[in-house]
Backbone as CSV, one residue per row, in Angstrom:
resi,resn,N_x,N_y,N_z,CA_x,CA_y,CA_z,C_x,C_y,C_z
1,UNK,41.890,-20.788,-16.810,41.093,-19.569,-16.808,39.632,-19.911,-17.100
2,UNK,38.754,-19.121,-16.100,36.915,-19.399,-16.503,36.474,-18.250,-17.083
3,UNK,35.389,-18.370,-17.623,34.805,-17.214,-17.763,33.670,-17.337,-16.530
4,UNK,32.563,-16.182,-16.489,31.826,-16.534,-15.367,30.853,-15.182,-15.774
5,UNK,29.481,-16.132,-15.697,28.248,-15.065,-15.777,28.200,-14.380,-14.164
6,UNK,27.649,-12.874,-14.063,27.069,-12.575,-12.510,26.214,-12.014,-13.220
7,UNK,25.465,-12.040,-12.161,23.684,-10.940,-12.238,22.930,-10.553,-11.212
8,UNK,24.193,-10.206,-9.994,23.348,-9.607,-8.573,24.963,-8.949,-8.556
9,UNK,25.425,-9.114,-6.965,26.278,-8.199,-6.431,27.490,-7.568,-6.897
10,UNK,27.928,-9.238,-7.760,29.028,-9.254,-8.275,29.356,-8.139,-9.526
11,UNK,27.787,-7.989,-9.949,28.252,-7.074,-11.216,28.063,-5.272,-10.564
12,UNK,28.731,-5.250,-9.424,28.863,-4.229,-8.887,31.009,-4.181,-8.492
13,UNK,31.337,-3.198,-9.366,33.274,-3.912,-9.529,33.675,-3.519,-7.870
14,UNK,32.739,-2.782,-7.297,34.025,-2.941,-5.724,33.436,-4.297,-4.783
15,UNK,32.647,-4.465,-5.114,32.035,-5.606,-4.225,33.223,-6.753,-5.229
16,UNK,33.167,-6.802,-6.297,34.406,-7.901,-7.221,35.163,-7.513,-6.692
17,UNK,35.859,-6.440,-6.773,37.243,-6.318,-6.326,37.719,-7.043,-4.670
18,UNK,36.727,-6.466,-4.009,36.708,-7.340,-2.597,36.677,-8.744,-2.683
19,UNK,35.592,-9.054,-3.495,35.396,-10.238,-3.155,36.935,-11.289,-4.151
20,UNK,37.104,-11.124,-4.798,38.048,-12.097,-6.097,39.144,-11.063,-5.606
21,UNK,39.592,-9.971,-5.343,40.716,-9.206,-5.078,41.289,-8.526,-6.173
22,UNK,40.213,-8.354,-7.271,40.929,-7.838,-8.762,39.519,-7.672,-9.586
23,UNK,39.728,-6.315,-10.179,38.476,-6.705,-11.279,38.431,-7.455,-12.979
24,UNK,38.516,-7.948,-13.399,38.105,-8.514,-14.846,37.294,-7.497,-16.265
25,UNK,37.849,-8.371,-17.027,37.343,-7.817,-18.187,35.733,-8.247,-18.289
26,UNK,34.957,-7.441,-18.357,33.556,-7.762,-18.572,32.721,-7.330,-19.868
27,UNK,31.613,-8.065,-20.285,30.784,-7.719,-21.733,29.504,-8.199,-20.975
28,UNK,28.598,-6.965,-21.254,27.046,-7.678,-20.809,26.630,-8.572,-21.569
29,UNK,25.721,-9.597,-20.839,25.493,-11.071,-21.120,24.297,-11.041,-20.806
30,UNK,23.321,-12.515,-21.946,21.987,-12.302,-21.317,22.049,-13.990,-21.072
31,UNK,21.430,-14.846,-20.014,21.447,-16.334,-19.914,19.435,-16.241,-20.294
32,UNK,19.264,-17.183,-20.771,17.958,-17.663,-21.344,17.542,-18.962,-20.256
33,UNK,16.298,-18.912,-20.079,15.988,-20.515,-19.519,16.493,-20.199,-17.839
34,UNK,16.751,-19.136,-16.898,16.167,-18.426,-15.952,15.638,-17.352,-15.461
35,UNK,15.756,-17.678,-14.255,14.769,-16.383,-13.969,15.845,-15.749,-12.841
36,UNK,15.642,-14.527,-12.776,16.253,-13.830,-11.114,15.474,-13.669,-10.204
37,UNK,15.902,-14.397,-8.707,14.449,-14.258,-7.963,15.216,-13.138,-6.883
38,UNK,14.763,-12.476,-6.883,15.410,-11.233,-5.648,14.198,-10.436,-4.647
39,UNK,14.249,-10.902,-3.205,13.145,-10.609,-2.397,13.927,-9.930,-1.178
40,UNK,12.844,-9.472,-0.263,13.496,-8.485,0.880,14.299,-9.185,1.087
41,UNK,15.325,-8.875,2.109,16.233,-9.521,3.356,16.809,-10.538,2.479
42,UNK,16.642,-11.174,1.043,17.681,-11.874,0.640,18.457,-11.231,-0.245
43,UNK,19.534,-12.269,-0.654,20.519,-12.017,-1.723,19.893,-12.452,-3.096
44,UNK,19.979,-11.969,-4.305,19.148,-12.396,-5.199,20.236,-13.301,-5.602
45,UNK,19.166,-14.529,-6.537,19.752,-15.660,-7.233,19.012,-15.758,-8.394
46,UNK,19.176,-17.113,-9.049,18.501,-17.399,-10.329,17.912,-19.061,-10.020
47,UNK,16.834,-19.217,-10.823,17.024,-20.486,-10.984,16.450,-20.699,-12.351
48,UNK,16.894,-22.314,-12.845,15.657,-22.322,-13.756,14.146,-22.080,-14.194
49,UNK,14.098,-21.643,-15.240,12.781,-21.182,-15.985,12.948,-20.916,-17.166
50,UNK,12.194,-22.134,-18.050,12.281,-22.125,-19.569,11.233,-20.626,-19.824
51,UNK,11.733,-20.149,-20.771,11.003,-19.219,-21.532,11.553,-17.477,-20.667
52,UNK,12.584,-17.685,-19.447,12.965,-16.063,-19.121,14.529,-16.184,-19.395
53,UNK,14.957,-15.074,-18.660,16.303,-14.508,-19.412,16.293,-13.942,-17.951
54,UNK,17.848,-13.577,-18.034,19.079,-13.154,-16.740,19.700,-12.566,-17.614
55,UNK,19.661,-10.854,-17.393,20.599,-9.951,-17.927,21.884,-9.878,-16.737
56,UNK,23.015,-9.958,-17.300,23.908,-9.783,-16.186,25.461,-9.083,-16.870
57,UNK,26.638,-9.809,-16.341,28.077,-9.629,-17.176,28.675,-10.571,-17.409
58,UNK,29.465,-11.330,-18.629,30.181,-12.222,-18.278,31.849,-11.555,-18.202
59,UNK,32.326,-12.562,-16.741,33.485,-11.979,-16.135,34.294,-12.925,-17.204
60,UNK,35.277,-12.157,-18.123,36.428,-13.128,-18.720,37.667,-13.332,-18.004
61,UNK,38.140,-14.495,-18.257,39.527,-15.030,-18.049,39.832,-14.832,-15.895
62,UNK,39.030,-15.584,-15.584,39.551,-15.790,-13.997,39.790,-16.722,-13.490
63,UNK,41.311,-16.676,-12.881,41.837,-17.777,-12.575,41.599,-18.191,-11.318
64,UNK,42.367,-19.597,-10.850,41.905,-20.608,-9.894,41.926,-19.334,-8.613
65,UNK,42.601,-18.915,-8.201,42.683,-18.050,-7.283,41.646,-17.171,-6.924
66,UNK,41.191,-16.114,-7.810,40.339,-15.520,-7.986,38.525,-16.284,-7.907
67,UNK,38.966,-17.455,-8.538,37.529,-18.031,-8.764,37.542,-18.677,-7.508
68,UNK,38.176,-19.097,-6.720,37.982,-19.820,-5.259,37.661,-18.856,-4.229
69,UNK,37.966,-17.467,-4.552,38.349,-16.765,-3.523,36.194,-16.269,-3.911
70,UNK,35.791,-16.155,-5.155,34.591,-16.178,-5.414,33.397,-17.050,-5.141
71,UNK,34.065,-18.423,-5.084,33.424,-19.353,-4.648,32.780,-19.396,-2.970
72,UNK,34.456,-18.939,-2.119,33.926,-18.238,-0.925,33.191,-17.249,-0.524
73,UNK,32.589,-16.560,-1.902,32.039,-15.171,-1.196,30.408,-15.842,-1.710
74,UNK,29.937,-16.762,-2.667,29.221,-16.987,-2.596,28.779,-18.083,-1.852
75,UNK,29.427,-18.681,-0.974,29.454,-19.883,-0.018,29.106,-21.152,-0.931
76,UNK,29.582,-21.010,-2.246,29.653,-22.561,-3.098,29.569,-23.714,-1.992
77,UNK,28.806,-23.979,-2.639,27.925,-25.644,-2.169,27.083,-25.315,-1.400
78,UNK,26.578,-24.731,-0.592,26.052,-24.562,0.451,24.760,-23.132,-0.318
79,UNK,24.844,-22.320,0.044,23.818,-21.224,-1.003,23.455,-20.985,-1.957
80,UNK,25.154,-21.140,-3.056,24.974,-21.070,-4.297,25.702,-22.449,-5.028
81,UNK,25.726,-23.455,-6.194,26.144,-23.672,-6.495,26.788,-23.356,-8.060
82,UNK,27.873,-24.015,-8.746,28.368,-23.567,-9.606,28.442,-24.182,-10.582
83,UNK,27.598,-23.713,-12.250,26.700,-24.839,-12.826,27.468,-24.213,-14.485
84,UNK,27.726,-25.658,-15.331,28.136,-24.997,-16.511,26.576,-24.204,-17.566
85,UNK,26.673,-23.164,-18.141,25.647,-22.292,-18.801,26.320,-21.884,-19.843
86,UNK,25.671,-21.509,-21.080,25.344,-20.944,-22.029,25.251,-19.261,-22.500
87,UNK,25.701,-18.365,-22.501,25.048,-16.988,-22.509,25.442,-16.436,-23.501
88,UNK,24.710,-15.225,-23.997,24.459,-14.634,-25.517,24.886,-13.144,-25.421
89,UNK,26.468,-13.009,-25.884,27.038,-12.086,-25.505,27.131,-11.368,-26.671
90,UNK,26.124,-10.302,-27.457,26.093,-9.470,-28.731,25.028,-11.037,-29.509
91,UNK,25.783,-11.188,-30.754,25.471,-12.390,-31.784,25.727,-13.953,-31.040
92,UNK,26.957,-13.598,-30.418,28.032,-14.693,-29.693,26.904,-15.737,-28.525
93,UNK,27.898,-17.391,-28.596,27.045,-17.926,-27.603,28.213,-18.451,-26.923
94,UNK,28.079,-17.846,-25.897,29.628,-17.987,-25.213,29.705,-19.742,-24.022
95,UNK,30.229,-20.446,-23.542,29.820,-21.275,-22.710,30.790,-20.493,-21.414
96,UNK,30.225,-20.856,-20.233,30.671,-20.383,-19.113,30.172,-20.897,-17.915
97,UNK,30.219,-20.193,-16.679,29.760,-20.713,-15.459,28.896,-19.905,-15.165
98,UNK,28.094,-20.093,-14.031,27.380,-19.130,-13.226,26.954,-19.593,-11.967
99,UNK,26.612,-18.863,-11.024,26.359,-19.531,-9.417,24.700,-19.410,-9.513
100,UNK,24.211,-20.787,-9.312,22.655,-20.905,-9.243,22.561,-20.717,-7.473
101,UNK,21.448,-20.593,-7.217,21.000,-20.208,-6.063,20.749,-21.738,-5.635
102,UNK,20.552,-21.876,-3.950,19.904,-22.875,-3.291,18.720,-21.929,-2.638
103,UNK,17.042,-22.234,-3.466,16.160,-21.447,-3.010,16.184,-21.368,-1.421
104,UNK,15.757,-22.463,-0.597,15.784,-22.485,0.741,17.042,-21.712,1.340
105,UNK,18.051,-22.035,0.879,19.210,-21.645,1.760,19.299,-20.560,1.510
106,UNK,19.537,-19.594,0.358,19.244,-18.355,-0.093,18.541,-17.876,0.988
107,UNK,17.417,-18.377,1.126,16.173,-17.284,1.973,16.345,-17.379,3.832
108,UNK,17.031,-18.565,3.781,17.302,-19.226,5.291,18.454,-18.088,5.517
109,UNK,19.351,-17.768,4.682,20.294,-16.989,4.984,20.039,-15.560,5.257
110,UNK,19.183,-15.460,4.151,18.486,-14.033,4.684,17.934,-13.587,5.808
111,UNK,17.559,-14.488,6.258,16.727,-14.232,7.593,17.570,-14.253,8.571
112,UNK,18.919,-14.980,8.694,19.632,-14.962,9.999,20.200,-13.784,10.568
């Protein structure tokens, strides 16, 4: 079982439900040390940046199934990849995953 930060589509539950086929238990989460870059015609992502923050959710307890079937909706390896992170859930510092963006490909995708 993963846990897993989102902070664009995913933290919308029918777009989850589609995408993973089930929704999860969620607690809003803040990640430190990026940024969200979200522009026309793309999908927003994150990347690093010391000194900002990514308000988002962290998704608890999703299994291999679910998380592959997520991996496909964010085209892991290729747009987004999937990076171990840190996030500050209430007092709590939880460790987890999250999908970083590929700036170029992100925006290359947008445009097609």
């Amino acid at each position: 079982m993963a846990d897993l930060f989102v902070y664009g589509t995913l933290t919308d539950p029918e777009v989850l439900r589609r995408a993973a086929g089930r929704i999860f238990a969620a607690e809003p989460a803040v990640l430190d040390g990026f940024r969200r870059i979200e522009e026309p015609g793309c999908y927003p992502f994150i990347e690093p940046s010391p000194g900002d923050r990514v308000t988002g959710l962290l998704l608890r307890g999703i299994d291999a199934t679910a998380l592959g079937r997520l991996d496909d909706y964010e085209d892991e390896g290729r747009l987004y990849f999937r990076h171990k992170v840190r996030v500050e859930v209430g007092s709590r510092l939880i460790d987890c995953e999250t999908y970083v963006g590929d700036p170029g490909a992100v925006r290359a995708a947008g445009r097609d």
